[in-house]
Structures are given as structure tokens and as C-alpha cells.
N, CA, C and O atoms as a printed pandas DataFrame, in Angstrom:
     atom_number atom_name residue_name chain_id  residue_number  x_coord  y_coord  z_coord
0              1         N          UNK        A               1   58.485  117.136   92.305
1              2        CA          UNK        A               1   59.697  116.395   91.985
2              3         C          UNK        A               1   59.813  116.154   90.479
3              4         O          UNK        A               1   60.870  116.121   89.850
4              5         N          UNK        A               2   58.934  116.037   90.128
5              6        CA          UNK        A               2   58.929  115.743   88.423
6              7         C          UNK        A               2   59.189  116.730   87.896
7              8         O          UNK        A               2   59.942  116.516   86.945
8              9         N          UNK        A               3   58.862  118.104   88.069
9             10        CA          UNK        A               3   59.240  118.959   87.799
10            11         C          UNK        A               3   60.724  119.429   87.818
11            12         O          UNK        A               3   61.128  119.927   86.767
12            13         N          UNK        A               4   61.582  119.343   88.847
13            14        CA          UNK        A               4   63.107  119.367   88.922
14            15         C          UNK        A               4   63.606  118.308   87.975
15            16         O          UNK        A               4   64.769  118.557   87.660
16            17         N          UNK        A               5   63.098  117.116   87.358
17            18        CA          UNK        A               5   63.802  115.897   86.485
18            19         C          UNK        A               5   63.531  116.373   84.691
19            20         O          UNK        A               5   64.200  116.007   83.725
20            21         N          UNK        A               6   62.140  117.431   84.715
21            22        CA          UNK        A               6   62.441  117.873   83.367
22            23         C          UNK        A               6   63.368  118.943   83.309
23            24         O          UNK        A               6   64.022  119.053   82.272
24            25         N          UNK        A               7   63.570  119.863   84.354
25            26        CA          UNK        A               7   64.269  120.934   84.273
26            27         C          UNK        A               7   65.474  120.892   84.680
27            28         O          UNK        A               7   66.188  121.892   84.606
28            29         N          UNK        A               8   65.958  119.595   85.237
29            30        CA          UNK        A               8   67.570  119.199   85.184
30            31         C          UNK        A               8   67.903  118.386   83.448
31            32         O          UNK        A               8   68.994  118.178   82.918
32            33         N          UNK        A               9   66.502  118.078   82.924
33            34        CA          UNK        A               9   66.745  117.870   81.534
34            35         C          UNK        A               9   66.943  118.602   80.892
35            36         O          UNK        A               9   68.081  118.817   80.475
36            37         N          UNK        A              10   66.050  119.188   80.601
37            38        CA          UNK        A              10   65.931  120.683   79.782
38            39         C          UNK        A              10   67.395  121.369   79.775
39            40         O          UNK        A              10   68.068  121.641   78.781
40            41         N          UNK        A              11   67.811  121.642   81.533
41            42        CA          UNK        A              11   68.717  122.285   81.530
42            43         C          UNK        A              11   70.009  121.969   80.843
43            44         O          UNK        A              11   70.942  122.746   80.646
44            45         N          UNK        A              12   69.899  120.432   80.437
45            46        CA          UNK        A              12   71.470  119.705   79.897
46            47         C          UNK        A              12   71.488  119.816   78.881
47            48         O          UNK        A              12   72.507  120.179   78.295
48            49         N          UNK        A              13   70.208  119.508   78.193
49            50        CA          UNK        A              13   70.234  120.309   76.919
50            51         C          UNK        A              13   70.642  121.213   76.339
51            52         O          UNK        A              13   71.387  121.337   75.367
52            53         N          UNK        A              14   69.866  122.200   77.290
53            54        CA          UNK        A              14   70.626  123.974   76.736
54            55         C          UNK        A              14   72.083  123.829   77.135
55            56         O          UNK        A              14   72.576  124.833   76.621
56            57         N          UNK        A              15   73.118  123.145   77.776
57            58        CA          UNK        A              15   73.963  123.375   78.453
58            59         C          UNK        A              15   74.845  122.827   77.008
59            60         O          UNK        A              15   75.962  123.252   76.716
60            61         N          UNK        A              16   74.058  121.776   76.181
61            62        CA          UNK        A              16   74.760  121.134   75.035
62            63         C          UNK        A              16   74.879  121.896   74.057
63            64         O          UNK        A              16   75.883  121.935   73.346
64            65         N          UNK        A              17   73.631  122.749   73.874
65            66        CA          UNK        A              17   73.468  123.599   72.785
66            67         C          UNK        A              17   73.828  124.883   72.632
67            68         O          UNK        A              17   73.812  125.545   71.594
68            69         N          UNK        A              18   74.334  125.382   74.308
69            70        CA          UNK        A              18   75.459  126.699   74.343
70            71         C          UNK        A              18   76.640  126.104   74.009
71            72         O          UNK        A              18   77.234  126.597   73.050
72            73         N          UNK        A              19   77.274  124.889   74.724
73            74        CA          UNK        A              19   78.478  124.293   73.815
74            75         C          UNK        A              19   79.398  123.865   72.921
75            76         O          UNK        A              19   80.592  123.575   72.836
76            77         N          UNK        A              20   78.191  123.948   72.149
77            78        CA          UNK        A              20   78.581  123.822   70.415
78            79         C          UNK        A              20   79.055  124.973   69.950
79            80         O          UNK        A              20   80.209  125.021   69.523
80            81         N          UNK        A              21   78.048  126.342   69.961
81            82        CA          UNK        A              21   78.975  127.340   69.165
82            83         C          UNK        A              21   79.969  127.972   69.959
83            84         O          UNK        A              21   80.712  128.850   69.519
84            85         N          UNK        A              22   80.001  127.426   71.429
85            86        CA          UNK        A              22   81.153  128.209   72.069
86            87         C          UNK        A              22   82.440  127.487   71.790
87            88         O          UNK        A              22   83.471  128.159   71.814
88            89         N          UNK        A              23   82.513  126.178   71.523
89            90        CA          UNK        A              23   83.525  124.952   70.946
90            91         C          UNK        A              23   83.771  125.601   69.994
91            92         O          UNK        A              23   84.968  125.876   69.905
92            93         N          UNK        A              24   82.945  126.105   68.961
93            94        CA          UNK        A              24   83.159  126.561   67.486
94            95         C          UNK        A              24   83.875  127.999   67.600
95            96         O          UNK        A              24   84.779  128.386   66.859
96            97         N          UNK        A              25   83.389  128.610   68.508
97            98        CA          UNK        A              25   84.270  129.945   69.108
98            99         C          UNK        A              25   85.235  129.686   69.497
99           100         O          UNK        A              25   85.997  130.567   69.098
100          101         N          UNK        A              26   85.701  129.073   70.003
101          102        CA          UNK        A              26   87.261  128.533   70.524
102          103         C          UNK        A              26   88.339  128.339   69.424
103          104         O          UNK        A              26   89.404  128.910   69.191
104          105         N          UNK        A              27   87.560  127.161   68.742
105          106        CA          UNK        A              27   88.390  126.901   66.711
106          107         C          UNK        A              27   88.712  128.131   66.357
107          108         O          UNK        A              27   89.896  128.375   66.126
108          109         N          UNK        A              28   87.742  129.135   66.245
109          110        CA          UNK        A              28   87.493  129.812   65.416
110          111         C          UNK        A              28   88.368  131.098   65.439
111          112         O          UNK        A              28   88.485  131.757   64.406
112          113         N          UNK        A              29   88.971  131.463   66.569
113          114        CA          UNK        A              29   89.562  132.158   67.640
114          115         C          UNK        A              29   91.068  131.606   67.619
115          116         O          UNK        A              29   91.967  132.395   67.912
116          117         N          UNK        A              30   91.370  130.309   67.290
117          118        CA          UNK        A              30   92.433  129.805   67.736
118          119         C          UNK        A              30   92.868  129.423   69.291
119          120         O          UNK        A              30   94.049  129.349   69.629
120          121         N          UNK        A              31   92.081  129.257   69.929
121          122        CA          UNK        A              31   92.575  129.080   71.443
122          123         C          UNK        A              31   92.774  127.749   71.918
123          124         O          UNK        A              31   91.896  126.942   72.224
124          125         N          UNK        A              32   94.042  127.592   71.952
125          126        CA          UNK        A              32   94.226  126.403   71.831
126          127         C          UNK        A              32   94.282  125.574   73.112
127          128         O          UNK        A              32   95.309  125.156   72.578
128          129         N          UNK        A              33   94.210  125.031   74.080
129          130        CA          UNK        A              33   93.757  124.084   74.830
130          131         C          UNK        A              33   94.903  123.167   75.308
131          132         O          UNK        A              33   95.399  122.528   74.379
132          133         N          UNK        A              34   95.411  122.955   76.432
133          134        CA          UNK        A              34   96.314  122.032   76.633
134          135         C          UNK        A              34   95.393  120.721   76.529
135          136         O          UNK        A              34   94.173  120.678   76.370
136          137         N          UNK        A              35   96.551  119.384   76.697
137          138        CA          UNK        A              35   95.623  117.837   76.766
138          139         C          UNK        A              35   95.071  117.412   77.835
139          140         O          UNK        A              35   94.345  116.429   77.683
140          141         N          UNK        A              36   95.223  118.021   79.351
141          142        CA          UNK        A              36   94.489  117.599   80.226
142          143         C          UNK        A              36   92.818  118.773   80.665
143          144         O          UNK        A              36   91.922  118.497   81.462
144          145         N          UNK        A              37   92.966  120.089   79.745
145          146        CA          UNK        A              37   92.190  120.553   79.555
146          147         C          UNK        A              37   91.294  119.802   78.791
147          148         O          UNK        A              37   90.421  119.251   79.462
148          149         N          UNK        A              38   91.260  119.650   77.800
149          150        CA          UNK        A              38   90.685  119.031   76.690
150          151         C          UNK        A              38   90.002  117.635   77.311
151          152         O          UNK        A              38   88.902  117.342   76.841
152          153         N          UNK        A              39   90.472  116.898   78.161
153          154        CA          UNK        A              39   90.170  115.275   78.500
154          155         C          UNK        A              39   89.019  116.425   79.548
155          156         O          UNK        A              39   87.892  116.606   79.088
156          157         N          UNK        A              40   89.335  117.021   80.696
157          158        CA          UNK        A              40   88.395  117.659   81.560
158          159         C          UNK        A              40   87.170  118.147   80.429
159          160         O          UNK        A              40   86.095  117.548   80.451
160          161         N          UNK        A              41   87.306  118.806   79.853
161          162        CA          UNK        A              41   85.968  119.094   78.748
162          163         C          UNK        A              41   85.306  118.352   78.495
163          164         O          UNK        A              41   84.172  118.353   78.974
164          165         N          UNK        A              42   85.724  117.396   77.630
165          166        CA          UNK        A              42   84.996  116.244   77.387
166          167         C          UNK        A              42   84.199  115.840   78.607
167          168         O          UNK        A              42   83.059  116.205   78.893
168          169         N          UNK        A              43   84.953  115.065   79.243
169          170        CA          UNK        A              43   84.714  114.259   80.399
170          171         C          UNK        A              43   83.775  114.976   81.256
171          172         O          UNK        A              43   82.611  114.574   81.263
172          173         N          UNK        A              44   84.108  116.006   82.001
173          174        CA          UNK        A              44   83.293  116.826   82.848
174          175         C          UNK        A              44   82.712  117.802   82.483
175          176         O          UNK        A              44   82.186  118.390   83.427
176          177         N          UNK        A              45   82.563  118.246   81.553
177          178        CA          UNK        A              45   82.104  119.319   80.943
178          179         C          UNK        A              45   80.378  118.315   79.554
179          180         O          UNK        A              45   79.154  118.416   79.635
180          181         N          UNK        A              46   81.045  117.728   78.812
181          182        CA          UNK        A              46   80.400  117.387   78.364
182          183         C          UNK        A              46   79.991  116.112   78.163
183          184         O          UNK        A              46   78.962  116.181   77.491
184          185         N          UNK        A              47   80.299  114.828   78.429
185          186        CA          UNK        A              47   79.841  113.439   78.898
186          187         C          UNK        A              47   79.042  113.279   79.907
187          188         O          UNK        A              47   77.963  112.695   79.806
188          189         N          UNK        A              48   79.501  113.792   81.010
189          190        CA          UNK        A              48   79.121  113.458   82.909
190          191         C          UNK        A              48   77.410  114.055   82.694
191          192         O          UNK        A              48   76.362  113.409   82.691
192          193         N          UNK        A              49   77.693  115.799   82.493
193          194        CA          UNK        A              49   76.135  115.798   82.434
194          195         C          UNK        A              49   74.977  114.775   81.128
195          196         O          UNK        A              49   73.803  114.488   81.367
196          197         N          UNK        A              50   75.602  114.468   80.045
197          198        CA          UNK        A              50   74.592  113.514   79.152
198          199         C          UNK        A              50   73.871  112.586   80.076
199          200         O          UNK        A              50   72.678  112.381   80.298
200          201         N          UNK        A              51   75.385  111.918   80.708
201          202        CA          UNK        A              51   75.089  110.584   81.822
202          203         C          UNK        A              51   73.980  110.802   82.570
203          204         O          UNK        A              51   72.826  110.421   82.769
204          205         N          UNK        A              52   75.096  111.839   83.014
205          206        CA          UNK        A              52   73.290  112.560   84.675
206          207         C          UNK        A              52   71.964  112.648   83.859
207          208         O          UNK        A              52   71.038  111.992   84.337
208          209         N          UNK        A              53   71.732  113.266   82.835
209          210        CA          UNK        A              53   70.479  113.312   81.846
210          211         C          UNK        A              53   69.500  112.248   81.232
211          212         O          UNK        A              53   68.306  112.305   80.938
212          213         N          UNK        A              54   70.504  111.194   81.143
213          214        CA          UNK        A              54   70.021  109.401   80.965
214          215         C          UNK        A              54   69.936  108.596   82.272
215          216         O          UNK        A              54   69.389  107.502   82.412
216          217         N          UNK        A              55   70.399  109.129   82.954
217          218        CA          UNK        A              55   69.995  108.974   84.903
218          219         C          UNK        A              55   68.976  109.074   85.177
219          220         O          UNK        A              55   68.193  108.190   85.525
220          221         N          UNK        A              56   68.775  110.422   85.040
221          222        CA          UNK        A              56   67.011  111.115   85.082
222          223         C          UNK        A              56   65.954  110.655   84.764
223          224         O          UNK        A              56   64.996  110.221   85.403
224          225         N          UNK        A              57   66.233  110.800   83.457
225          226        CA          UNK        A              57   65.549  110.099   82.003
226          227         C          UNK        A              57   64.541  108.656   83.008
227          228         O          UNK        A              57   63.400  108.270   82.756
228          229         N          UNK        A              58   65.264  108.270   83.869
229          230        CA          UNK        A              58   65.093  107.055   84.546
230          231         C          UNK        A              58   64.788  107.076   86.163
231          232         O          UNK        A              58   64.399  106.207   86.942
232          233         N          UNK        A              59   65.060  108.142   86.279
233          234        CA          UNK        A              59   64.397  108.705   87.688
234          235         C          UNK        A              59   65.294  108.351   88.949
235          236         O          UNK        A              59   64.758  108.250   90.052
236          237         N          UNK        A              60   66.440  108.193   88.814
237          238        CA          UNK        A              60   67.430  107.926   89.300
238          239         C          UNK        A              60   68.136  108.866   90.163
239          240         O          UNK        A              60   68.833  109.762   89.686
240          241         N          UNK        A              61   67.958  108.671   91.583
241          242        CA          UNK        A              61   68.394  109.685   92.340
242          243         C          UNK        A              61   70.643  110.059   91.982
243          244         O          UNK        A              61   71.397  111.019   92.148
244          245         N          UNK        A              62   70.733  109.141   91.648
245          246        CA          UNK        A              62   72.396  109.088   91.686
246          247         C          UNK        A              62   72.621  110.122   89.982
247          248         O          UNK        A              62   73.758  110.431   89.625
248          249         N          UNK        A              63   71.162  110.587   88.993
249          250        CA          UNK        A              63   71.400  111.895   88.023
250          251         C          UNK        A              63   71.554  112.843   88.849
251          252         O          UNK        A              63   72.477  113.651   88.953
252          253         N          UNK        A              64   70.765  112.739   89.341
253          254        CA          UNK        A              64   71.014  114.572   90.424
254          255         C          UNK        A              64   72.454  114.939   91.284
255          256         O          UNK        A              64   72.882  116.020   91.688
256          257         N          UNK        A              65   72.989  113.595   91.376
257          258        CA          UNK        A              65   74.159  114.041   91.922
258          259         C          UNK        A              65   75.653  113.893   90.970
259          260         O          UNK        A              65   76.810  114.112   91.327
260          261         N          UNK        A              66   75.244  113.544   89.952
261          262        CA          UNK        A              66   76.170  113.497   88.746
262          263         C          UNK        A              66   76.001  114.791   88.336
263          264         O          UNK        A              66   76.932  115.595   88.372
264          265         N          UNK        A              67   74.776  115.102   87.905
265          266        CA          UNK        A              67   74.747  116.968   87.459
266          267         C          UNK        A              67   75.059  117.972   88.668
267          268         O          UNK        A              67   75.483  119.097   88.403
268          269         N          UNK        A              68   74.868  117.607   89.883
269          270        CA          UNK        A              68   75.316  118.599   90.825
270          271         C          UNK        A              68   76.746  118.539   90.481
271          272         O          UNK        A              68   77.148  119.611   90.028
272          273         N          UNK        A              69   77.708  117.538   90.564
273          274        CA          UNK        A              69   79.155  117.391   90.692
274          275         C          UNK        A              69   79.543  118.022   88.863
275          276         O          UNK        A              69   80.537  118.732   88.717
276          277         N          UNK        A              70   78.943  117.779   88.021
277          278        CA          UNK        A              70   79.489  118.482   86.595
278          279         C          UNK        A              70   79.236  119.197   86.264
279          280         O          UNK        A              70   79.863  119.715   85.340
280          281         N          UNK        A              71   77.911  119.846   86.890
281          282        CA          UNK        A              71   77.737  121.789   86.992
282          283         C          UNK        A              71   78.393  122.320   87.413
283          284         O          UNK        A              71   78.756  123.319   86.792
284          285         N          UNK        A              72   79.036  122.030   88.803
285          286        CA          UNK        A              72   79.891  122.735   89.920
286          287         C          UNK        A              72   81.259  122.783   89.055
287          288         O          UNK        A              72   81.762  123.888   88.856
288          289         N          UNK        A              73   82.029  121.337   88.407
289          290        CA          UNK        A              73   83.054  121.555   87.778
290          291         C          UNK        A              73   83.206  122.480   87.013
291          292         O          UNK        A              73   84.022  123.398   86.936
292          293         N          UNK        A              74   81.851  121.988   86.114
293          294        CA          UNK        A              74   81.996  123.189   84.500
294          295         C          UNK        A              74   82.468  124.107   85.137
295          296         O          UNK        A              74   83.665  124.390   85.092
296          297         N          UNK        A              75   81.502  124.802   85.922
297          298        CA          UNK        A              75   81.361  126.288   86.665
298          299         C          UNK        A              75   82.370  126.885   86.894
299          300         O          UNK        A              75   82.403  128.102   86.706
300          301         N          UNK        A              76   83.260  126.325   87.274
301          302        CA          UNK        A              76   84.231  126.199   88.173
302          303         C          UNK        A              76   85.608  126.267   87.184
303          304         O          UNK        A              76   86.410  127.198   87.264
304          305         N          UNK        A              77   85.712  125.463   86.515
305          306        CA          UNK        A              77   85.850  125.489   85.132
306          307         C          UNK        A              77   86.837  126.681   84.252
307          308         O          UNK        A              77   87.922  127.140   83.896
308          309         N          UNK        A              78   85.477  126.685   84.285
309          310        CA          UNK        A              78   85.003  128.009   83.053
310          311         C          UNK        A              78   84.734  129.361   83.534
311          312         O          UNK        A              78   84.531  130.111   82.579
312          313         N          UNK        A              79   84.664  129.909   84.592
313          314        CA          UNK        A              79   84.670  130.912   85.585
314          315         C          UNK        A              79   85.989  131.301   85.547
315          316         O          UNK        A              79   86.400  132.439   85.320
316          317         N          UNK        A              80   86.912  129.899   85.876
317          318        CA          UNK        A              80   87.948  130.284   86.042
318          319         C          UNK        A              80   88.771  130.744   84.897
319          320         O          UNK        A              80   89.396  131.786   85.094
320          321         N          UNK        A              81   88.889  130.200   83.791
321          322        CA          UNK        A              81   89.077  130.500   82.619
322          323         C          UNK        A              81   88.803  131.665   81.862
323          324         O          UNK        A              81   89.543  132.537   81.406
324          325         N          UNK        A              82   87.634  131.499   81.829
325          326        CA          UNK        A              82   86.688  132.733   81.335
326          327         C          UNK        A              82   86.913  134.109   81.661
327          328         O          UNK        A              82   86.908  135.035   80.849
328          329         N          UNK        A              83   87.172  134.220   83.282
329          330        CA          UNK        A              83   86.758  135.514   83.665
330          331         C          UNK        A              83   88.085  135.596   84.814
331          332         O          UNK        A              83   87.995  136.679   85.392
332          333         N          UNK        A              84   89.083  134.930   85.240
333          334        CA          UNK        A              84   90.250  135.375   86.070
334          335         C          UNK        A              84   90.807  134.968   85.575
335          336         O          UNK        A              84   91.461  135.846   85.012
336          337         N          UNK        A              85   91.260  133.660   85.158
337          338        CA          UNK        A              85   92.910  133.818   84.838
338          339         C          UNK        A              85   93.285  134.325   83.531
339          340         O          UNK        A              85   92.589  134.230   82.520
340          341         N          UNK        A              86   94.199  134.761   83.597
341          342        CA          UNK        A              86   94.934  135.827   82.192
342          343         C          UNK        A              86   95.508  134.532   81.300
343          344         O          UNK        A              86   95.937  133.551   81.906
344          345         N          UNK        A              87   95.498  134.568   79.783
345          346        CA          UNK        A              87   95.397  133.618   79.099
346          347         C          UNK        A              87   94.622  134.206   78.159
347          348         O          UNK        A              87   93.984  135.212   78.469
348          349         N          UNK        A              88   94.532  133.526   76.499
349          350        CA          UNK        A              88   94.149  133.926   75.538
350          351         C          UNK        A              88   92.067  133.118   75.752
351          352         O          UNK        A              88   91.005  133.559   75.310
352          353         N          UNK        A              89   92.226  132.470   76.194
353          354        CA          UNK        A              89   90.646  132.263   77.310
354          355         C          UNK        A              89   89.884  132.712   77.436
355          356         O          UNK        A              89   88.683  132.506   77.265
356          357         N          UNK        A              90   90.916  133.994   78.027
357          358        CA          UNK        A              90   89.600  135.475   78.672
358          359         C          UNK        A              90   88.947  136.121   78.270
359          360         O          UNK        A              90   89.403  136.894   77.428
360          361         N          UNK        A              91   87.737  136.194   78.557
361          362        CA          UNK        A              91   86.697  137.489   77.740
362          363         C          UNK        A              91   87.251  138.834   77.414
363          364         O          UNK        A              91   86.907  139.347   76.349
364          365         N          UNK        A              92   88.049  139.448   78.190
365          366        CA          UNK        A              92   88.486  140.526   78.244
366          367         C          UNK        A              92   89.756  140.754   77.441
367          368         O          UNK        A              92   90.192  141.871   77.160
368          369         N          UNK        A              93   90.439  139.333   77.019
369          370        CA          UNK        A              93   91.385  139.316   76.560
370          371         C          UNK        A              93   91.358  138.796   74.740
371          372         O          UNK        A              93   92.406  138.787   74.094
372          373         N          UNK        A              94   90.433  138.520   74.311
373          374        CA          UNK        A              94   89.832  138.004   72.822
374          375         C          UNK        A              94   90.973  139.244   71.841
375          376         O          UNK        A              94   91.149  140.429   72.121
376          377         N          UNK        A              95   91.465  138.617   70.913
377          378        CA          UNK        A              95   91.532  139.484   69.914
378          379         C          UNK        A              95   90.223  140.198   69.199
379          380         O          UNK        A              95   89.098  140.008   69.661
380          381         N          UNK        A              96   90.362  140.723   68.471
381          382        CA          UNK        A              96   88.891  141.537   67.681
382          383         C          UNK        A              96   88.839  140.573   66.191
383          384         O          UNK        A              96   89.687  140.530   65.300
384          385         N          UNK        A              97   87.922  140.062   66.261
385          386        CA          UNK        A              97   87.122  138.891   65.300
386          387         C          UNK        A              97   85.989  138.568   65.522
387          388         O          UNK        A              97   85.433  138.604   66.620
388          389         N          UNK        A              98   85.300  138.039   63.976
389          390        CA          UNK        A              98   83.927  137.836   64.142
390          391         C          UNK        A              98   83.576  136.850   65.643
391          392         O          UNK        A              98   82.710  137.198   66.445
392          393         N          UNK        A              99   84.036  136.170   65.735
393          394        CA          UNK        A              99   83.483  135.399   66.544
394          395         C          UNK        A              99   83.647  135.535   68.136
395          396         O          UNK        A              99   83.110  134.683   68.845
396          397         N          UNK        A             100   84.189  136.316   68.565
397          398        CA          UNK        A             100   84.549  137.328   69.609
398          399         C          UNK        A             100   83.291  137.596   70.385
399          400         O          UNK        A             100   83.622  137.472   71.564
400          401         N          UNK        A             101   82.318  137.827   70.336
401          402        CA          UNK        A             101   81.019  137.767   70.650
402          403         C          UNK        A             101   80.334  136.870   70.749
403          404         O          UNK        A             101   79.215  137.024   71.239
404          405         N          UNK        A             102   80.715  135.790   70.373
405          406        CA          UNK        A             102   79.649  134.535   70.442
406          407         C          UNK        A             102   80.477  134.061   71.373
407          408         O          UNK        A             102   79.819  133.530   72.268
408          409         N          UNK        A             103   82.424  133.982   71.699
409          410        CA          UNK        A             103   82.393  133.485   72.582
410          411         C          UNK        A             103   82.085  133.976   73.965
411          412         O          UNK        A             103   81.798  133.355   74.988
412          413         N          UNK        A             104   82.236  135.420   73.692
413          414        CA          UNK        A             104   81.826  136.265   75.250
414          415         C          UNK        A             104   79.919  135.699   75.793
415          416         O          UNK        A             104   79.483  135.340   76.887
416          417         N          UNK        A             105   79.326  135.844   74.609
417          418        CA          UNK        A             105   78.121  135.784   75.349
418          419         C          UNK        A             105   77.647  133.812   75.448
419          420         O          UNK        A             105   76.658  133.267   75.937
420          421         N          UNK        A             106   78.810  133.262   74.777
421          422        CA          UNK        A             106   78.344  131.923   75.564
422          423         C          UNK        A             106   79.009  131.574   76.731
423          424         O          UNK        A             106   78.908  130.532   77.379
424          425         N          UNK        A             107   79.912  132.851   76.997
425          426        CA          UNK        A             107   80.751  131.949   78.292
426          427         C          UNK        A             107   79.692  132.351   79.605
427          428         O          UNK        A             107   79.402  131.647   80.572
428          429         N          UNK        A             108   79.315  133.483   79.333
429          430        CA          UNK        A             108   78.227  134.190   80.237
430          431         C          UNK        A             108   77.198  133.181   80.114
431          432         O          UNK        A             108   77.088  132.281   80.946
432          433         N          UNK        A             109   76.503  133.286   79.195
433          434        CA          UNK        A             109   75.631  132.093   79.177
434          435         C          UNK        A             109   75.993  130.488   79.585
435          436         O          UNK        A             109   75.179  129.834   80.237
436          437         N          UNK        A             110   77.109  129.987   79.205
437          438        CA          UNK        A             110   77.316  128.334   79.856
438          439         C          UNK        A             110   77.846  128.556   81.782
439          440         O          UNK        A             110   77.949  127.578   82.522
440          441         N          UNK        A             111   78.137  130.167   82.313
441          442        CA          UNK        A             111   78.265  130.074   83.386
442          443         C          UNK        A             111   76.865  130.051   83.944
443          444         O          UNK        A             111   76.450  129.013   84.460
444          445         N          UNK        A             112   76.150  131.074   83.878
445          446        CA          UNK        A             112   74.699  130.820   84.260
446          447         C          UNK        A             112   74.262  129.250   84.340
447          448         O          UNK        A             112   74.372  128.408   85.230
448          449         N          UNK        A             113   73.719  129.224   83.021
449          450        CA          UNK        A             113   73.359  127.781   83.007
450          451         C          UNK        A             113   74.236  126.577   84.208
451          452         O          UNK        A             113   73.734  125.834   85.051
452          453         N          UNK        A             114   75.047  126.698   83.999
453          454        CA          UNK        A             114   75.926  125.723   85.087
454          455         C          UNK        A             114   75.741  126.103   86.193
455          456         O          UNK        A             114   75.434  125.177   86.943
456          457         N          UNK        A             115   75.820  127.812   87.020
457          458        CA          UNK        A             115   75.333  128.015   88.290
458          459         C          UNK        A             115   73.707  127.387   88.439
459          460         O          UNK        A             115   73.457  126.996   89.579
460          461         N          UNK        A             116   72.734  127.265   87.571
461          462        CA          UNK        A             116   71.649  126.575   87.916
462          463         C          UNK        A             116   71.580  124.837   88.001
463          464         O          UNK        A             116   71.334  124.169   89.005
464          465         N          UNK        A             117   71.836  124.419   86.818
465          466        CA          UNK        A             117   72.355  123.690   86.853
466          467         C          UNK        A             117   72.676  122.650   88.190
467          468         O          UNK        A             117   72.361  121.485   88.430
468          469         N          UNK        A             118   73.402  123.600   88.864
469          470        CA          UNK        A             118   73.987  122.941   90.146
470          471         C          UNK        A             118   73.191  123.189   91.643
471          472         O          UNK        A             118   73.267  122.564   92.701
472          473         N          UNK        A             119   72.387  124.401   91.238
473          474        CA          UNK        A             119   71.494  124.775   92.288
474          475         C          UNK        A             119   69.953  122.942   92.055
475          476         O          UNK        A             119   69.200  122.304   92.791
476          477         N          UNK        A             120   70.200  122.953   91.154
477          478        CA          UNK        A             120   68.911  122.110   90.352
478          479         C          UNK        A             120   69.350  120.505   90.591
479          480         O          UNK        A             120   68.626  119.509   90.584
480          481         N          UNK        A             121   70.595  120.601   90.775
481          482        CA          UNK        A             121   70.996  118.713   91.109
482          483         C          UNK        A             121   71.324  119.095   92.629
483          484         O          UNK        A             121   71.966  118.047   92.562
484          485         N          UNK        A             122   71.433  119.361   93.366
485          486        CA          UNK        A             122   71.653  119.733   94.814
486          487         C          UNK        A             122   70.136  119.832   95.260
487          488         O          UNK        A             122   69.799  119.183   96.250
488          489         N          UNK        A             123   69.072  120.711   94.500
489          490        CA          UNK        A             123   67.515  120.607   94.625
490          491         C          UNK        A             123   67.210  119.013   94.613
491          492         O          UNK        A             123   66.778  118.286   95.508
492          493         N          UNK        A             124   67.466  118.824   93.707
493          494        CA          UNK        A             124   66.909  117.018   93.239
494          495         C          UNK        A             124   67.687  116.391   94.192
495          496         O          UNK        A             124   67.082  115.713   95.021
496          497         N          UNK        A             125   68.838  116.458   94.263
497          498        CA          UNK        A             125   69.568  115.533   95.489
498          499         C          UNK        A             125   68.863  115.289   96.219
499          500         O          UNK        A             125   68.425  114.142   96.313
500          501         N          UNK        A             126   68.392  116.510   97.208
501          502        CA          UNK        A             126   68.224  116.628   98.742
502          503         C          UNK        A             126   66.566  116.265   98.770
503          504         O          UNK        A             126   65.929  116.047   99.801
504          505         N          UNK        A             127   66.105  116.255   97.609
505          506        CA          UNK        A             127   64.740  116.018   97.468
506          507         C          UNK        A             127   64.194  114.747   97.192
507          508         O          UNK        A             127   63.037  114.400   97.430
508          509         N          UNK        A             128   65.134  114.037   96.651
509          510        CA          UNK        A             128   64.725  112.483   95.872
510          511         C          UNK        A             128   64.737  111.704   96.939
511          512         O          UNK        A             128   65.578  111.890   97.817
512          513         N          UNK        A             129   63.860  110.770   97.022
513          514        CA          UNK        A             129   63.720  109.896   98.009
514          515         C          UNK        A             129   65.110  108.818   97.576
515          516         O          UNK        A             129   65.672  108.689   96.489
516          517         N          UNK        A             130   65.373  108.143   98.897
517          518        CA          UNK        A             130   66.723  107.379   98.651
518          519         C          UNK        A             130   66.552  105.795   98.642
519          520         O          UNK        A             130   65.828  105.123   99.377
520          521         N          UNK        A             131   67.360  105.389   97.675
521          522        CA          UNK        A             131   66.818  103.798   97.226
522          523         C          UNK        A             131   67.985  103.008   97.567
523          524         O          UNK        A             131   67.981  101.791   97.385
């Protein structure tokens, strides 16, 4: 069990630190973002898992189910974005610029991470004893 609480840590981490230059890929790109996109980012994308992470931090069965529910979103997300709907978003759809590559291989990368992610708070869920 201790083992799933560093590696739902670990994992939020990396999940912060693919975020940054893919945020910076976005600027950088021009892709601009409606306002209820933008509040979902924040909020579910990047707050919810910190929370779940300072949950943990504390051994708190109710982190594991905060990161199950904001992995699944991201995922969900950004899958959708990323890789089906048509929109300046899409991997497939990037103009040709430097930064064109950093956002393709972080979207690949923040989907991964988030499919574990969610396998890893659904693990801890079903595993944590209940208080």
C-alpha cells in the first residue's frame, strides 16, 4: 500500500512537470482556449490532482479517489482534444513550428500518464482500508 501512495505521488508530479511545457506549447502555438475550457484546466486538470497529492501526502483514502476522478477527466479531456476532435488542438492538425513537437509528444505523454494515473487511484481506492 505504501507503495501505490508514493507512486500516485510521483505520478502527480510528473503529471505537473509534463504540464508546464505543454501550457508553454499551447502560448507558443497560439491555441487559444475558450473560458470554460480554461476554468476545467485549472480546476481538473491541474488543482484537483495537487489536492489528491496533499491527501496522500497524509494517507488519506478520499486522495485516491480525487486522483482517480482527475485522471479520468484529464484523460478524457485531452484525448478528446488532442486526438478526435478537429480544432487547432489536434496533433495532426499543428501548424509547422518550433514547438510543434513538444506539444505532440506531451500530449502523448500527459495521456499516458493520466491513463495510469487513474489505473493507480482506482488501485489505491479499492485497496485503502475505509475510515
Amino acid at each position: 500500500m505504501k507503495l501505490l501512495y508514493k507512486l500516485a505521488i510521483t505520478l502527480v508530479l510528473l503529471h505537473l512537470v509534463v504540464s508546464v511545457p505543454h501550457g508553454m506549447a499551447h502560448s507558443e502555438l497560439h491555441i487559444e482556449m475558450q473560458l470554460w475550457q480554461n476554468v476545467y484546466i485549472w480546476l481538473i486538470i491541474t488543482i484537483l490532482p495537487i489536492v489528491a497529492a496533499i491527501l496522500l501526502w497524509r494517507r488519506r483514502r478520499a486522495g485516491f479517489v480525487l486522483l482517480l476522478l482527475s485522471m479520468a477527466g484529464s484523460f478524457l479531456f485531452g484525448v478528446f482534444y488532442h486526438f478526435i476532435a478537429a480544432g487547432s488542438d489536434n496533433v495532426a492538425t499543428l501548424p509547422v513550428h518550433a514547438a510543434a513537437g513538444t506539444f505532440r509528444l506531451t500530449a502523448v505523454l500527459l495521456a499516458l500518464i493520466e491513463a495510469v494515473g487513474f489505473v493507480i487511484g482506482l488501485l489505491g481506492w479499492l485497496r485503502s482500508p475505509q475510515s
